[in-house]
N, CA, C and O atoms as a GROMACS GRO file, in nm:
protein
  440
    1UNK      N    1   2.852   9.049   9.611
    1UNK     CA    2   2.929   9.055   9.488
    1UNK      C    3   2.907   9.190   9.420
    1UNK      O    4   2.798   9.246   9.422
    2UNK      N    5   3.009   9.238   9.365
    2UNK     CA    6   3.004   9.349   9.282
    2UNK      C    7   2.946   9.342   9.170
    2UNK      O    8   2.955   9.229   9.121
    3UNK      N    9   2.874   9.436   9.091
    3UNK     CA   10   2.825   9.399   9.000
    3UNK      C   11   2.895   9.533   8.910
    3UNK      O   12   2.933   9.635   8.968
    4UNK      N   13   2.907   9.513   8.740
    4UNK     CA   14   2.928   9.614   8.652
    4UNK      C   15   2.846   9.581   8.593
    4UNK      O   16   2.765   9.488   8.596
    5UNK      N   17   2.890   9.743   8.472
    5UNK     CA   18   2.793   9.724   8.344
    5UNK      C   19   2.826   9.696   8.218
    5UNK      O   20   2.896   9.772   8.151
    6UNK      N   21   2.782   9.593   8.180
    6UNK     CA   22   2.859   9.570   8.059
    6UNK      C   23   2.755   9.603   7.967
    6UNK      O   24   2.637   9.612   8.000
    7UNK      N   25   2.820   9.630   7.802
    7UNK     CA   26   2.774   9.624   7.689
    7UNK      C   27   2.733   9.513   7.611
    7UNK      O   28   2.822   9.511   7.526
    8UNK      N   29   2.662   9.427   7.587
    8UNK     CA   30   2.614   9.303   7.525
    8UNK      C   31   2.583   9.329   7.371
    8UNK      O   32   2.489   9.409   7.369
    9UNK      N   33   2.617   9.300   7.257
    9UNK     CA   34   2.609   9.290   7.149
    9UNK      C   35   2.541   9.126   7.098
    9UNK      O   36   2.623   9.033   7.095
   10UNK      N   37   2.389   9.095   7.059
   10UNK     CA   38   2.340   9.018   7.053
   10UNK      C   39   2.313   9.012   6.864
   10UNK      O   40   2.220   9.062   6.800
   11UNK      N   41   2.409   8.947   6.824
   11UNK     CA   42   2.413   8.929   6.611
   11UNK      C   43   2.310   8.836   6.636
   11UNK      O   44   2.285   8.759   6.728
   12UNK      N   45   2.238   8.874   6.488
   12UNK     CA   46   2.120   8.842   6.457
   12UNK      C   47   2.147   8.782   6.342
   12UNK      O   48   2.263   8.798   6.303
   13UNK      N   49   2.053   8.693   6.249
   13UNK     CA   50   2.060   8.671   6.098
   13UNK      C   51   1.916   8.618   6.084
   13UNK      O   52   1.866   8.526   6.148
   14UNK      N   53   1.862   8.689   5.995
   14UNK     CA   54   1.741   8.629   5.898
   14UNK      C   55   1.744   8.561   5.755
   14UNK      O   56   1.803   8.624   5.667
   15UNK      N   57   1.691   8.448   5.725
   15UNK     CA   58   1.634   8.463   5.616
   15UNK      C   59   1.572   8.616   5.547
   15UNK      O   60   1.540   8.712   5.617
   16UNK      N   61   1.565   8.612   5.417
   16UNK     CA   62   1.525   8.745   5.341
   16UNK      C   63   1.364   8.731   5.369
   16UNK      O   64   1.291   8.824   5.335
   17UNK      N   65   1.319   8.638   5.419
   17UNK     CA   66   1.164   8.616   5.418
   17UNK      C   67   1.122   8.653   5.552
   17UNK      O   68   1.014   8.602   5.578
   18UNK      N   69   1.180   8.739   5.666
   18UNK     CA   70   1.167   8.814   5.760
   18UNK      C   71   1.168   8.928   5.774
   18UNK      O   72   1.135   8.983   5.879
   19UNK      N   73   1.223   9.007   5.632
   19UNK     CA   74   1.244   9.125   5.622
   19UNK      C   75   1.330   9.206   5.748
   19UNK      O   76   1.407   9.143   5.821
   20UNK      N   77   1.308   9.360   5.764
   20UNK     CA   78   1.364   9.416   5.851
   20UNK      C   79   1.315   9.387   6.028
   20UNK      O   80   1.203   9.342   6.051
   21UNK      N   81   1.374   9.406   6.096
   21UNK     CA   82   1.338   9.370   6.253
   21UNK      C   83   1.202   9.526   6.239
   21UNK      O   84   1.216   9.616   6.156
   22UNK      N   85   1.108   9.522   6.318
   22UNK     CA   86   1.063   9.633   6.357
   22UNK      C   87   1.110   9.746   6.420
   22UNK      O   88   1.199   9.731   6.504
   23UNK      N   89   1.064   9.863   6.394
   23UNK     CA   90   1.100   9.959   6.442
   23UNK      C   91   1.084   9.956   6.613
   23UNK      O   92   1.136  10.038   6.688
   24UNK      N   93   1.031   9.885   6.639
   24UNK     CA   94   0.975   9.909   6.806
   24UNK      C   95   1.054   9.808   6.847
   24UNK      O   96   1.033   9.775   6.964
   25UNK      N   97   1.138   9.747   6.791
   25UNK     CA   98   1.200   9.625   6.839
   25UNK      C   99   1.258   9.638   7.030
   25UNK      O  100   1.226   9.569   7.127
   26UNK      N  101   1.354   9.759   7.018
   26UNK     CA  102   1.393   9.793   7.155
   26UNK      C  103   1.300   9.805   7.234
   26UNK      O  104   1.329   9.720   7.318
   27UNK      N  105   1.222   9.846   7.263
   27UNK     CA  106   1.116   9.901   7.298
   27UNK      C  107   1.049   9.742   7.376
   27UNK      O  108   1.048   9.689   7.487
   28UNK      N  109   0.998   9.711   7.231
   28UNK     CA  110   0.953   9.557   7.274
   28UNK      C  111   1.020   9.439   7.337
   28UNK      O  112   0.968   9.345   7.397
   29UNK      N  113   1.149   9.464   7.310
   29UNK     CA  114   1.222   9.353   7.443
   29UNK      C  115   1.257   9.399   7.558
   29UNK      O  116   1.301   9.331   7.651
   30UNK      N  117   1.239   9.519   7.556
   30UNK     CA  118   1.253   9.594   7.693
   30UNK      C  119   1.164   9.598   7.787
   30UNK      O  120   1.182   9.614   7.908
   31UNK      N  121   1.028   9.578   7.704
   31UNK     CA  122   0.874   9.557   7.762
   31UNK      C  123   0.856   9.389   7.819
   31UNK      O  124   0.773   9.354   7.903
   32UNK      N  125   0.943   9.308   7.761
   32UNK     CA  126   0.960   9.151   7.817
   32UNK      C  127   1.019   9.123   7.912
   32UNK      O  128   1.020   9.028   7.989
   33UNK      N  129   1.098   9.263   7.898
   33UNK     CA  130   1.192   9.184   8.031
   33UNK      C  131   1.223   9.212   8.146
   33UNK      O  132   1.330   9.236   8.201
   34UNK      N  133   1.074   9.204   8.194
   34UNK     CA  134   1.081   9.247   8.358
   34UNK      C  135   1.186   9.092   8.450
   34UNK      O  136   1.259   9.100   8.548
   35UNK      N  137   1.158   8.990   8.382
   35UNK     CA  138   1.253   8.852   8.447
   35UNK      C  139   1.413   8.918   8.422
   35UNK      O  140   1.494   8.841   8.474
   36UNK      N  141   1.464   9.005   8.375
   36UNK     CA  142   1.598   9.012   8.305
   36UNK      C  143   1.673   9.098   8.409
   36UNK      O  144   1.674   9.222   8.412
   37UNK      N  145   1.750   8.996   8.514
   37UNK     CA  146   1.790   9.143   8.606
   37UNK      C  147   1.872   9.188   8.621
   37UNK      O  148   1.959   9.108   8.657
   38UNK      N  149   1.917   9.325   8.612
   38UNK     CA  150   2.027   9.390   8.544
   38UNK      C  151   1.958   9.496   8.469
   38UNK      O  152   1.956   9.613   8.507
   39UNK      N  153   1.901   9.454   8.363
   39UNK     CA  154   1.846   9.505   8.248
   39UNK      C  155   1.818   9.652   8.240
   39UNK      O  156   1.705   9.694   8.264
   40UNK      N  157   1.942   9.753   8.197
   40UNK     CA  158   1.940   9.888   8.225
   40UNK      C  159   1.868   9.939   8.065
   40UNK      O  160   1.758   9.992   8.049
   41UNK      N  161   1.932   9.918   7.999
   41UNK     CA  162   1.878   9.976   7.803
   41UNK      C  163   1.910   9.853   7.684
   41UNK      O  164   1.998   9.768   7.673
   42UNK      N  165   1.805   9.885   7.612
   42UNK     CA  166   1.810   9.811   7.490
   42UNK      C  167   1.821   9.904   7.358
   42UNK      O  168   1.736   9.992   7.344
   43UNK      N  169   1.894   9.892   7.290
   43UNK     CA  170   1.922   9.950   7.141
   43UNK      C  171   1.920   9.858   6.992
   43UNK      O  172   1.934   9.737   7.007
   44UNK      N  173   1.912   9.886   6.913
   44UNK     CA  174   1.899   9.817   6.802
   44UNK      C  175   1.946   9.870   6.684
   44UNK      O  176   1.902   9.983   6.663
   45UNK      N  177   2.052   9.808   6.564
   45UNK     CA  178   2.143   9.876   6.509
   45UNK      C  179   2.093   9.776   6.372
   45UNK      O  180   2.164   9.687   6.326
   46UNK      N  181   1.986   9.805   6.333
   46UNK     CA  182   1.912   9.719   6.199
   46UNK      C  183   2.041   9.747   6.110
   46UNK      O  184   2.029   9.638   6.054
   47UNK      N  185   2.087   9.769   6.085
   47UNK     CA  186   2.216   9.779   5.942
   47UNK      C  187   2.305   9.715   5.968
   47UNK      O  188   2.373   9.760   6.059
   48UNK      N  189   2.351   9.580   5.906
   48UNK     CA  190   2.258   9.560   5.776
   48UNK      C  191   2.127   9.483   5.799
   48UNK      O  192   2.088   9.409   5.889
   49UNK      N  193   2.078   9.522   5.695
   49UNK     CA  194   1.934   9.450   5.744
   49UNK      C  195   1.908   9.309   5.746
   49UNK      O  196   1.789   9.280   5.753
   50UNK      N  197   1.982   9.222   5.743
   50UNK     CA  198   2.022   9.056   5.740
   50UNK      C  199   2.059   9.024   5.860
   50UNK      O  200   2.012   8.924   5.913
   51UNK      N  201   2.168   9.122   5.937
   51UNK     CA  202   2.251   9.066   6.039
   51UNK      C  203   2.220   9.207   6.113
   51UNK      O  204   2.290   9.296   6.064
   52UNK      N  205   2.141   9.251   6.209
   52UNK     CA  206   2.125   9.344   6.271
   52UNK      C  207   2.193   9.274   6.418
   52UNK      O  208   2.210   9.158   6.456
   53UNK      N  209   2.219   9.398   6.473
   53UNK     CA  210   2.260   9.404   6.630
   53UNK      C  211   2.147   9.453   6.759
   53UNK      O  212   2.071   9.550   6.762
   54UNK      N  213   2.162   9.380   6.826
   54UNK     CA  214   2.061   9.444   6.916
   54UNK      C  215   2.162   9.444   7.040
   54UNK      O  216   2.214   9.354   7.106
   55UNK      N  217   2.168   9.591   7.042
   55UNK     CA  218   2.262   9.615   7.227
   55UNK      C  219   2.204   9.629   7.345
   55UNK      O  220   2.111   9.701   7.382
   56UNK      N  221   2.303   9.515   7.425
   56UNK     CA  222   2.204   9.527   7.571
   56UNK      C  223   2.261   9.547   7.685
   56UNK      O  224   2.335   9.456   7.724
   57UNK      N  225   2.245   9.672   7.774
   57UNK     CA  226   2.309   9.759   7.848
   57UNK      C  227   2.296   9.664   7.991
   57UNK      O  228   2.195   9.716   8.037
   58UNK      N  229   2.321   9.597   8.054
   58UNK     CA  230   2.293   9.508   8.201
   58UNK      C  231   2.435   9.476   8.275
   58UNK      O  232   2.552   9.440   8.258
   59UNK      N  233   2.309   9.529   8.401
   59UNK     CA  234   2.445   9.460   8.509
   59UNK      C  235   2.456   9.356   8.574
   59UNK      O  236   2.357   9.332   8.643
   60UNK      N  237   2.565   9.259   8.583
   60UNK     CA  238   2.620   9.160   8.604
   60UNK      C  239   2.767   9.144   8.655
   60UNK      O  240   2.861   9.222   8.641
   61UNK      N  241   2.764   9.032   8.713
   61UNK     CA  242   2.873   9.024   8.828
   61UNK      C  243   2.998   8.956   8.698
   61UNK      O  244   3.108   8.929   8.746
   62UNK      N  245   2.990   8.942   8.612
   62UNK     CA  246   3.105   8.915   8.522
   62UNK      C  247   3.088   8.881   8.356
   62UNK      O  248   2.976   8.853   8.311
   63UNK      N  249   3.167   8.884   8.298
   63UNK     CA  250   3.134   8.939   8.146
   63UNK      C  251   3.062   8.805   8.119
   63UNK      O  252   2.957   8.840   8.065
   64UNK      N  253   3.062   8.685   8.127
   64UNK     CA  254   3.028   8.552   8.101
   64UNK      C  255   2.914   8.534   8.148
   64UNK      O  256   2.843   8.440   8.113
   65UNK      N  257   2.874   8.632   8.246
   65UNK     CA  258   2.718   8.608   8.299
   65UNK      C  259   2.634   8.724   8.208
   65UNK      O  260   2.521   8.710   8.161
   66UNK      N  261   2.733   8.860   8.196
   66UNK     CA  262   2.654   8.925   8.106
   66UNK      C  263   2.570   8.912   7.983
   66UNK      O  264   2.457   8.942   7.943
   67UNK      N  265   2.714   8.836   7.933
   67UNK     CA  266   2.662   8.748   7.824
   67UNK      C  267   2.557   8.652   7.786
   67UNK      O  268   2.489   8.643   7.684
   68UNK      N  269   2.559   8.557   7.932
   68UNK     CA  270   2.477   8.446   7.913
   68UNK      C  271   2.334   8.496   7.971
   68UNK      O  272   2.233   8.425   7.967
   69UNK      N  273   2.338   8.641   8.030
   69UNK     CA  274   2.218   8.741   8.102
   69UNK      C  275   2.150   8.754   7.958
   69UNK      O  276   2.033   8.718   7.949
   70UNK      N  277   2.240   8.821   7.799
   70UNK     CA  278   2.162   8.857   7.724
   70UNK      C  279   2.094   8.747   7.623
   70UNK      O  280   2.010   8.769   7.535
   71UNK      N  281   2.161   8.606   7.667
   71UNK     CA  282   2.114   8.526   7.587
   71UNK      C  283   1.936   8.473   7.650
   71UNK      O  284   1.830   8.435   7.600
   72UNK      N  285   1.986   8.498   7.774
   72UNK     CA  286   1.826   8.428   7.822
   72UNK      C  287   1.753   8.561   7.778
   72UNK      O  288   1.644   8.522   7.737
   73UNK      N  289   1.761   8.714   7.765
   73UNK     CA  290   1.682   8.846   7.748
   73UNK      C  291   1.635   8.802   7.614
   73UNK      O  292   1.523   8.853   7.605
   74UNK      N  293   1.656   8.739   7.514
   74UNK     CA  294   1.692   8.769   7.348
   74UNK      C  295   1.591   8.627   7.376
   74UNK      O  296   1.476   8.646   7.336
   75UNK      N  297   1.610   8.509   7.429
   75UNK     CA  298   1.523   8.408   7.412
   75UNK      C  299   1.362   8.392   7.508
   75UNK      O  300   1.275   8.308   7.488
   76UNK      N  301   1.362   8.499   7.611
   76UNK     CA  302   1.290   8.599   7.667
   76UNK      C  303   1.170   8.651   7.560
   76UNK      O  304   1.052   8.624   7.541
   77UNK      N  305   1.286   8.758   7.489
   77UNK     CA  306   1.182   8.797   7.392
   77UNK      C  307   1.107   8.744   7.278
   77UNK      O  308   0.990   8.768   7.246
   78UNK      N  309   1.237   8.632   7.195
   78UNK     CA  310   1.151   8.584   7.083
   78UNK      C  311   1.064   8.470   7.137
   78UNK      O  312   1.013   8.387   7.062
   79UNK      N  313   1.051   8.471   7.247
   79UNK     CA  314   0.868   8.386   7.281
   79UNK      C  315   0.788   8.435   7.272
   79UNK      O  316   0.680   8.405   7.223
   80UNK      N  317   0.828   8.535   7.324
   80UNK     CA  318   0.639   8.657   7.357
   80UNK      C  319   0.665   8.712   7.220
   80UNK      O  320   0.552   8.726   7.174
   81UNK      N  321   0.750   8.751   7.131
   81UNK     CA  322   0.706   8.820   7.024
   81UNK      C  323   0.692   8.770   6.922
   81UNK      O  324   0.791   8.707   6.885
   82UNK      N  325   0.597   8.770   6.845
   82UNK     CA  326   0.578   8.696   6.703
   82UNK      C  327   0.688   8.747   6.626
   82UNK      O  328   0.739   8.669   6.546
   83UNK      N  329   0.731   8.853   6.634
   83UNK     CA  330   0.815   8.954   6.518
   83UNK      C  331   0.977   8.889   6.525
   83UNK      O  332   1.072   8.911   6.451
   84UNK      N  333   0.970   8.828   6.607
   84UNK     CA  334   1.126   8.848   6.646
   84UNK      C  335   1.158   8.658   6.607
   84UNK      O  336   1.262   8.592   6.618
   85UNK      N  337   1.009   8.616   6.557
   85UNK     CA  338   1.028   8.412   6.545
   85UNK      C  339   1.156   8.393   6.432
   85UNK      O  340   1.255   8.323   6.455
   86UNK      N  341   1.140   8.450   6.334
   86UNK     CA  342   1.189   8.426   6.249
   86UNK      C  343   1.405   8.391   6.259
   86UNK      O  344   1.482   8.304   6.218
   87UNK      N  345   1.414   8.513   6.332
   87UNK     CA  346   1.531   8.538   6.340
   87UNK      C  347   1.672   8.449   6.452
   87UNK      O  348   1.666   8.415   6.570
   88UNK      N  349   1.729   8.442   6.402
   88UNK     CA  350   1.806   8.340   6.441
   88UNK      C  351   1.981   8.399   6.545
   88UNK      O  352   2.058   8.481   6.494
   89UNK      N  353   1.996   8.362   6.625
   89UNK     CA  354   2.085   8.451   6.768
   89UNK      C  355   2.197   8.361   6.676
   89UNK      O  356   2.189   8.238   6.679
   90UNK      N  357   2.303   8.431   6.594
   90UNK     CA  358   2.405   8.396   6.627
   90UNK      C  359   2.573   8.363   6.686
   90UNK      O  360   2.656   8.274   6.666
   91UNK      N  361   2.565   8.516   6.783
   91UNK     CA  362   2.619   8.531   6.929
   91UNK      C  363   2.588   8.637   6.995
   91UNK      O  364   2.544   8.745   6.955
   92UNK      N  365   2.619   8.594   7.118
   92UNK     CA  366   2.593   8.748   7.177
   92UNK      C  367   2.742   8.745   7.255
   92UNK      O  368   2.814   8.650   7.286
   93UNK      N  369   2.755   8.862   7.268
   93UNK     CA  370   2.924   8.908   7.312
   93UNK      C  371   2.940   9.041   7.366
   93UNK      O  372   2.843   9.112   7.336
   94UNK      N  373   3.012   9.090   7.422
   94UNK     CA  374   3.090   9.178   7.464
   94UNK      C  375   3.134   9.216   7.379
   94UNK      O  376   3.181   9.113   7.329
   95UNK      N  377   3.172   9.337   7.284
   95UNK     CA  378   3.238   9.357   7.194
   95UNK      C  379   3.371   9.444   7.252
   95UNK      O  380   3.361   9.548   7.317
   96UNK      N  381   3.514   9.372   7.210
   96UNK     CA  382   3.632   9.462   7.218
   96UNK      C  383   3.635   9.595   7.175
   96UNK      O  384   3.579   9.618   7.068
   97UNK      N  385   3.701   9.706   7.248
   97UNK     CA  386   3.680   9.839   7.248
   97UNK      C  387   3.832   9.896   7.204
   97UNK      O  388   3.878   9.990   7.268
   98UNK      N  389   3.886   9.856   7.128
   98UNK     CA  390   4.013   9.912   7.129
   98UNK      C  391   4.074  10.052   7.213
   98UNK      O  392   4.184  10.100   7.188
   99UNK      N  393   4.009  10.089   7.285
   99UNK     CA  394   4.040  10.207   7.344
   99UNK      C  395   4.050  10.176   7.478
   99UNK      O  396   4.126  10.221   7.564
  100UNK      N  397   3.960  10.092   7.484
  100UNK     CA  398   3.954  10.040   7.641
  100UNK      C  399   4.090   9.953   7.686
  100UNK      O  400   4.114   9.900   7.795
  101UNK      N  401   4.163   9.956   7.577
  101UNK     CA  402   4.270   9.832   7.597
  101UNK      C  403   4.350   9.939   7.684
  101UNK      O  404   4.329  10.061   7.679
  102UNK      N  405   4.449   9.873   7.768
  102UNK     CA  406   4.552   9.978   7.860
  102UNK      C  407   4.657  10.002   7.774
  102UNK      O  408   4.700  10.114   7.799
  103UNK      N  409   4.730   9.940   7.668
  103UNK     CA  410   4.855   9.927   7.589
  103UNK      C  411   4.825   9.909   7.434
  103UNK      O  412   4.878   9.815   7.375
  104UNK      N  413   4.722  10.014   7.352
  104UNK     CA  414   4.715   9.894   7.210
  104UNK      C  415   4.804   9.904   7.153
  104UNK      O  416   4.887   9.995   7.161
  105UNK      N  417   4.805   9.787   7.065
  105UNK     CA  418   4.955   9.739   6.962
  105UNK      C  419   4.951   9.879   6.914
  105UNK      O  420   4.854   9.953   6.897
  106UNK      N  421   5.112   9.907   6.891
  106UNK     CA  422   5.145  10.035   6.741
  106UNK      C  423   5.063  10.008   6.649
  106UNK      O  424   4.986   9.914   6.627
  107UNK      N  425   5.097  10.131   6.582
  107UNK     CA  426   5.020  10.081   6.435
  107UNK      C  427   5.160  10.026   6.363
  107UNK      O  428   5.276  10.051   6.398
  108UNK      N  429   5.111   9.940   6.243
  108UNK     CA  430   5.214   9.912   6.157
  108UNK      C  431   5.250  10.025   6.094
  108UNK      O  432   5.170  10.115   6.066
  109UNK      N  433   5.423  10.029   6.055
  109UNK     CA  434   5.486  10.131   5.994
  109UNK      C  435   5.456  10.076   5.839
  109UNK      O  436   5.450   9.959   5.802
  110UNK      N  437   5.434  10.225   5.745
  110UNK     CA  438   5.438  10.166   5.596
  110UNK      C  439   5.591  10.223   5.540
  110UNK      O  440   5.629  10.196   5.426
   0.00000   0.00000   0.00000
């Protein structure tokens, strides 16, 4: 099977009583996830600081496995990490690229 690389966008939400994700956050799920296979880069996009993004670069044989690749990476990490208990996955996705589209809609005329 062929495999690509997709982009994984994993939304986050805390309670205010978790404060910000750590700075080492990437770092530290990247250090978990020797089980994660695929697993090319991890990024982390703390703003806003409630609903941060954590991006996850892996290859996989189709967007639905990518996806469901970053959900086991993300539940991977918040075991081994104390830092990451608090916070709560509420999707992980592929995010649409409007550029990537072959045809995008016009823009509306004003």
């Amino acid at each position: 099977m062929r495999h690509s690389m997709y982009l994984v966008h994993i939304h986050l939400w805390a309670s205010s009583a978790c404060g910000r994700l750590p700075h080492t956050t990437a770092a530290d799920i990247a250090g978990h996830a020797e089980d994660c296979e695929g697993l090319l880069h991890v990024s982390v996009h703390p703003e806003p600081e409630d609903h941060p993004v954590v991006g996850v670069y892996l290859r996989a044989v189709s967007l639905a496995e990518a996806e469901a690749a970053a959900v086991r990476l993300w539940q991977l990490a918040q075991t081994a990490l104390p830092s990451l208990v608090g916070w709560t996955l509420l999707r992980a996705e592929v995010p649409l690229l409007p550029q990537a589209l072959p045809n995008p809609p016009p823009e509306p005329s004003t």
